[in-house]
C-alpha positions as CSV (number, residue, x, y, z in Angstrom):
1,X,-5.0,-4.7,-7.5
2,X,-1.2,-4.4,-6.8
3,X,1.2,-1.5,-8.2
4,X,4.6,-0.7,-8.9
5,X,4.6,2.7,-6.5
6,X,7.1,5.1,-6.2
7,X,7.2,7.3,-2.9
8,X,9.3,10.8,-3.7
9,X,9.2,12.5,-0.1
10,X,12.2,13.7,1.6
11,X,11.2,12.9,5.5
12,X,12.5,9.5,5.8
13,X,10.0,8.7,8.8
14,X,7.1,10.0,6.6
15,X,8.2,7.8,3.7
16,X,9.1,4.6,5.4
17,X,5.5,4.6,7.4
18,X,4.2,5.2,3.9
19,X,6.4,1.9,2.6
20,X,5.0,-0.4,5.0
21,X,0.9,0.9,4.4
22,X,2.0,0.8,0.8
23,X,3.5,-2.5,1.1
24,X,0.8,-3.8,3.6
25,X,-1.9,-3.3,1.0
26,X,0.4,-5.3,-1.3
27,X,1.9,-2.9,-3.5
28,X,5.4,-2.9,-4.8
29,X,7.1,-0.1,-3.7
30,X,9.8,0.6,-5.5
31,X,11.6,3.1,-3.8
32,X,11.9,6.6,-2.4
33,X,13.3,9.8,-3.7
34,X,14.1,13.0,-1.7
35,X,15.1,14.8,-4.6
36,X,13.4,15.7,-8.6
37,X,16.3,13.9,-10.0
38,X,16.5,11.0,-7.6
39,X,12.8,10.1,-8.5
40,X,13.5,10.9,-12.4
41,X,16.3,8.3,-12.6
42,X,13.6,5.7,-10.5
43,X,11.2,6.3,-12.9
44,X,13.5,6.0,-15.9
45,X,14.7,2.8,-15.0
46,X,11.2,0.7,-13.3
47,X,8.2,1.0,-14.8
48,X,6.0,3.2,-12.2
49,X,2.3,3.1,-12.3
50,X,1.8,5.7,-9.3
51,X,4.2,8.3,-7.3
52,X,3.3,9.6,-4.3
53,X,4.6,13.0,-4.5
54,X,5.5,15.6,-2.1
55,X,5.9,19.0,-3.2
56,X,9.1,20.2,-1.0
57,X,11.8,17.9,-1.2
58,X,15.5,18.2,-0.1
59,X,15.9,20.0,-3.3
60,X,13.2,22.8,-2.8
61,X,10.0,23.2,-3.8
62,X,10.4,20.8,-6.8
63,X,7.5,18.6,-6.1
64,X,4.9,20.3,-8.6
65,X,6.9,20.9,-11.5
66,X,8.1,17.2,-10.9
67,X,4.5,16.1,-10.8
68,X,3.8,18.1,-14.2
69,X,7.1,15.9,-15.8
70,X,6.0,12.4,-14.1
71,X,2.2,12.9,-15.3
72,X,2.5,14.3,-18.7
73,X,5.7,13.3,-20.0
74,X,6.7,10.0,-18.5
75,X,3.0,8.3,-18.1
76,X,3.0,8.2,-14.4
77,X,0.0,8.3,-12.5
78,X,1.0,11.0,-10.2
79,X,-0.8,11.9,-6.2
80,X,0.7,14.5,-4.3
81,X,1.0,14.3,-0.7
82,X,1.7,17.7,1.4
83,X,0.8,19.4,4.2
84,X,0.8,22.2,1.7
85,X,-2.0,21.0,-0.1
86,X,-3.0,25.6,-1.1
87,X,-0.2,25.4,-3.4
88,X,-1.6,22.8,-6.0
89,X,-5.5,24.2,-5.1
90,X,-5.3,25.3,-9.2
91,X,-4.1,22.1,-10.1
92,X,-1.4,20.7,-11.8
93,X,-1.6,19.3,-15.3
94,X,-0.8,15.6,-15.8
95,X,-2.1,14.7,-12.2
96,X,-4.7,13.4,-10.5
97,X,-5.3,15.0,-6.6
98,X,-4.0,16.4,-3.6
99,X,-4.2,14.2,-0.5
100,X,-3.2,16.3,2.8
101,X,-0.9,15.0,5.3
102,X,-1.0,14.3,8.1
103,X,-3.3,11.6,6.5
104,X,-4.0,7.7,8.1
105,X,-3.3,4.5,6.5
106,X,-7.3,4.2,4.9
107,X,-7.1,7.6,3.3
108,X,-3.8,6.6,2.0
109,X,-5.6,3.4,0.7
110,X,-8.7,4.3,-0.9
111,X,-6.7,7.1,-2.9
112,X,-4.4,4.8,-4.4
113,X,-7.2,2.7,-4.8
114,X,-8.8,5.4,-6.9
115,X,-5.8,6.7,-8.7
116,X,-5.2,3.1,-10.1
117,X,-8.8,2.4,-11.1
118,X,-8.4,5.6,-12.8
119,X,-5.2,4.4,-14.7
120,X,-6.8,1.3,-15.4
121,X,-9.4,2.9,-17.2
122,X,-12.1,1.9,-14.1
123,X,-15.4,3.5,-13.6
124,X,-14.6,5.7,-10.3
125,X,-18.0,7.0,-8.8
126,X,-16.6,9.7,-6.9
127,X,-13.4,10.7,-5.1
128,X,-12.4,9.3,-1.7
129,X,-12.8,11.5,1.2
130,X,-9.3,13.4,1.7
131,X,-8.6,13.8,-1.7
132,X,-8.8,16.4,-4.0
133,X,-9.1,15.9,-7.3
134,X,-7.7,18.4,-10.4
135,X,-9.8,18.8,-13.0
């Protein structure tokens, strides 16, 4: 299943290894934000199925509340991806999960996997391992 991805993470090696898995597995990746307002003006002009989200950015720690706006208000299916992951253990309303980075390309697969079976309305029997899911 290929996906119109957006990667919002500030560490440009980080987010250009995560390009190439993303791209690898055949998604569109449609571009990478370091900052809330770099990946609202991506998202306002593609249409984004999943962002990858990391919750400190060049801006601060914008990531969460950025999530929150992607998942509830603009439809996004949104994944964070920190090292950080304590700081989202409550959850954040409007996404999906947590993965923890450092992470390898398969956990990076089978959660997008699962976050777009999810968006496509999929049966999902359980979470990949690596990923925490809100309620």
């Amino acid at each position: 299943m290929t996906a119109r991805i957006l990667i919002i993470e500030d560490e440009a090696l980080v987010a250009m290894e995560l390009r190439f898995v993303l791209e690898d597995l055949g998604h569109e990746v449609l571009g990478v934000a370091a900052t809330a307002q770099a990946a609202r003006d991506l998202v306002r002009e593609n249409d984004v199925d999943l962002a990858l989200v990391d919750i400190h950015l060049s801006d601060g720690p914008t990531g969460i509340n950025l999530g929150r706006e992607l998942g509830q208000d603009m439809g996004v299916s949104v994944l964070f991806m920190t090292a950080n992951p304590g700081m989202v253990q409550d959850g954040v309303a409007g996404t999906i999960g947590v993965l923890s980075k450092p992470t390898d390309e398969h956990a990076v697969q089978t959660a997008v996997d699962y976050a777009l079976r999810r968006r496509q309305g999929q049966p999902v029997d359980y979470a990949p391992p690596g990923l925490q899911l809100f309620a």
